[in-house]
Every structure is written in structure tokens, then in C-alpha cells.
PLY file of the C-alpha trace (Angstrom):
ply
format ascii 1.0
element vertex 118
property float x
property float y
property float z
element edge 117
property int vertex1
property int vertex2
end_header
-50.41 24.71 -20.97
-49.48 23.58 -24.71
-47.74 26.30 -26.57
-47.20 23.85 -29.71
-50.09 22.72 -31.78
-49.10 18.88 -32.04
-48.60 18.82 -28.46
-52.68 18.56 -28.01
-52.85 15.65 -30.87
-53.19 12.51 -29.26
-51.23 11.16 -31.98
-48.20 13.04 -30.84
-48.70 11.60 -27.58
-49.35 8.11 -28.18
-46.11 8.47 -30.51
-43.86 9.99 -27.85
-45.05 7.12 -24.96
-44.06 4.28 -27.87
-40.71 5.89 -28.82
-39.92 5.57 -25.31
-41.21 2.22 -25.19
-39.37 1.04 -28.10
-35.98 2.69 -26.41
-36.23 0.45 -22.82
-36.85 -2.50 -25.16
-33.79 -2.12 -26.32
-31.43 -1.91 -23.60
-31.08 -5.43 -23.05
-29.94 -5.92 -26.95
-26.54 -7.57 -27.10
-23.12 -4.73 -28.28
-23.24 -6.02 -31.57
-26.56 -4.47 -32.35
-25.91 -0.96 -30.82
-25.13 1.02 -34.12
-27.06 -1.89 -36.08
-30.85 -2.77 -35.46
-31.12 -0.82 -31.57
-29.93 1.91 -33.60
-32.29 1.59 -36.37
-35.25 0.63 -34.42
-34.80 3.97 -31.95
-34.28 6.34 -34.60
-37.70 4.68 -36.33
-39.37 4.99 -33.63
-38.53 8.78 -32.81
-39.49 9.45 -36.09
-42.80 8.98 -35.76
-43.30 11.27 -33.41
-40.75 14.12 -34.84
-42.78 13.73 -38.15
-45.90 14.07 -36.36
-44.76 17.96 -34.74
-42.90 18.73 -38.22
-46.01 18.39 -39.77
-48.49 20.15 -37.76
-46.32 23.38 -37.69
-47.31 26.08 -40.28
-47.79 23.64 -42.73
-50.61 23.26 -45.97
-52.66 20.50 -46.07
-51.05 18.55 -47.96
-47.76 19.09 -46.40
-49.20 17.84 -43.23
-50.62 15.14 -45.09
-46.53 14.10 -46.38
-45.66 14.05 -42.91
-48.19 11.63 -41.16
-47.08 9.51 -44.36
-43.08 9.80 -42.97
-44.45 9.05 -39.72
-46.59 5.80 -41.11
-43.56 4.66 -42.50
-41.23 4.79 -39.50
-43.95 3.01 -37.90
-43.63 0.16 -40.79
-39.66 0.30 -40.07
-40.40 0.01 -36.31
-42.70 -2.87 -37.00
-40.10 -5.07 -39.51
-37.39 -4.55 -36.38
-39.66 -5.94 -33.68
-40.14 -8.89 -35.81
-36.77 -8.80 -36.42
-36.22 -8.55 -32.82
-38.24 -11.02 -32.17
-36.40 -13.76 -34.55
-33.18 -13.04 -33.61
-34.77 -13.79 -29.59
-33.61 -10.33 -28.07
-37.43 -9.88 -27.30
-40.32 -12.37 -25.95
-43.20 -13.47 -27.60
-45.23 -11.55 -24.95
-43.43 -8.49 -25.43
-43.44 -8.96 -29.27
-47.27 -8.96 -28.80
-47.39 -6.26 -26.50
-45.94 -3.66 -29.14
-47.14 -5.17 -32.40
-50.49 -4.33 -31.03
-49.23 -0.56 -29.85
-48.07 -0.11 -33.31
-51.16 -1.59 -35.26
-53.51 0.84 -32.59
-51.19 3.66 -33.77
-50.87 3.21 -37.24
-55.20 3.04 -37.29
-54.81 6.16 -35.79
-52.61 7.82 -37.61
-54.50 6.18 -41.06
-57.74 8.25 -39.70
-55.81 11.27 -39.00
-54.52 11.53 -41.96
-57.89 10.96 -43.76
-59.31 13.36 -41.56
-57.15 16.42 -43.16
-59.05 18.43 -45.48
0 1
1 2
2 3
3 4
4 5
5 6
6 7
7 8
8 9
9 10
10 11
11 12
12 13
13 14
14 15
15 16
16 17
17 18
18 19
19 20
20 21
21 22
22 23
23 24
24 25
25 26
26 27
27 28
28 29
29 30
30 31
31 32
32 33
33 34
34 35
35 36
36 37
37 38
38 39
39 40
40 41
41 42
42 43
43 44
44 45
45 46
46 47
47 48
48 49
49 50
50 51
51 52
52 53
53 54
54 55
55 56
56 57
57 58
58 59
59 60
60 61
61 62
62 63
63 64
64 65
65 66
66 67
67 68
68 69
69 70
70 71
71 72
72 73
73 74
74 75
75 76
76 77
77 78
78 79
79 80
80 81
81 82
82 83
83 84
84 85
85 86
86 87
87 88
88 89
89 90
90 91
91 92
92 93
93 94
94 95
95 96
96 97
97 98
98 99
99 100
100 101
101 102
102 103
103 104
104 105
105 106
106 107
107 108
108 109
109 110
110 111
111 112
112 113
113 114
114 115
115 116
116 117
């Protein structure tokens, strides 16, 4: 049983299942990246989904609003480091694909969420 409102938001969930994608991408990236764009692309990607909670939690409308904004944006950041993941050849094409699409399914979803509070 949920005890926390944003647990129930599919959002939420969708967010917490890419974060963890995002962090086994990762773990092949050479040492030099560790504090550099592994780093960067983790914390963006937990963001999403730590906005997402932060928002839903006593908040006003518009607060909740900001939030799903913060979280949009870490999704933006995510993006920019896949295809900079991608250039730099740490990732495939396929995989590249794979969450490009996960992140442009989230983002519509997060777009009509956030439209969706009154």
C-alpha cells in the first residue's frame, strides 16, 4: 500500500524505472567520465524523479507546477548526455534509440501532467 501521494503517479514510476536505466548505462563508461558526464547524467536523471515526489507533497498548484518544470529540465539534461554519450561512442546507436524514445514518452507525459494541474 502507497503511503506517499507521488508514489501512485505513473509519472513517478516511469521516472524511477529510467533513472535506473540511465545508471546501468553507465557502468561501462570509461574512469575519466566518473565525476564528469556518468556523474552528470545520474544525478539528471534522479532528478526527475526526486522533483516529481518534491512536488506532489503539500504543495499549491503552482508549486507543483515549478516542480514538474525541474523535472522537464533534468529530463532535457539527461537527453543532451545521451547524445553526448552517444558521440563520444560509450553507447550504441540501438541503445541511443532505445532511451531517446523513453525520454521523449516521458517528457509527453510529464508535458500533460503538468497541463493537467488546475
Amino acid at each position: 500500500m502507497s503511503k506517499f501521494k507521488f508514489e501512485k503517479l505513473i509519472i513517478w514510476q516511469k521516472a524511477m524505472d529510467f533513472g535506473e536505466d540511465i545508471d546501468k548505462m553507465t557502468i561501462p563508461f570509461p574512469d575519466k567520465e566518473k565525476f564528469n558526464l556518468s556523474s552528470q547524467i545520474r544525478r539528471a536523471s534522479d532528478s526527475i524523479a526526486l522533483n516529481i515526489s518534491e512536488g506532489s507533497i503539500g504543495q499549491s498548484n503552482p508549486e507543483q507546477k515549478k516542480f514538474i518544470g525541474y523535472s522537464i529540465r533534468s529530463l532535457a539534461e539527461v537527453v543532451t548526455c545521451l547524445f553526448k554519450s552517444k558521440r563520444r561512442k560509450y553507447i550504441s546507436e540501438s541503445e541511443f534509440t532505445k532511451l531517446y524514445n523513453e525520454a521523449n514518452h516521458l517528457m509527453n507525459m510529464m508535458s500533460a501532467f503538468r497541463k493537467n494541474i488546475k
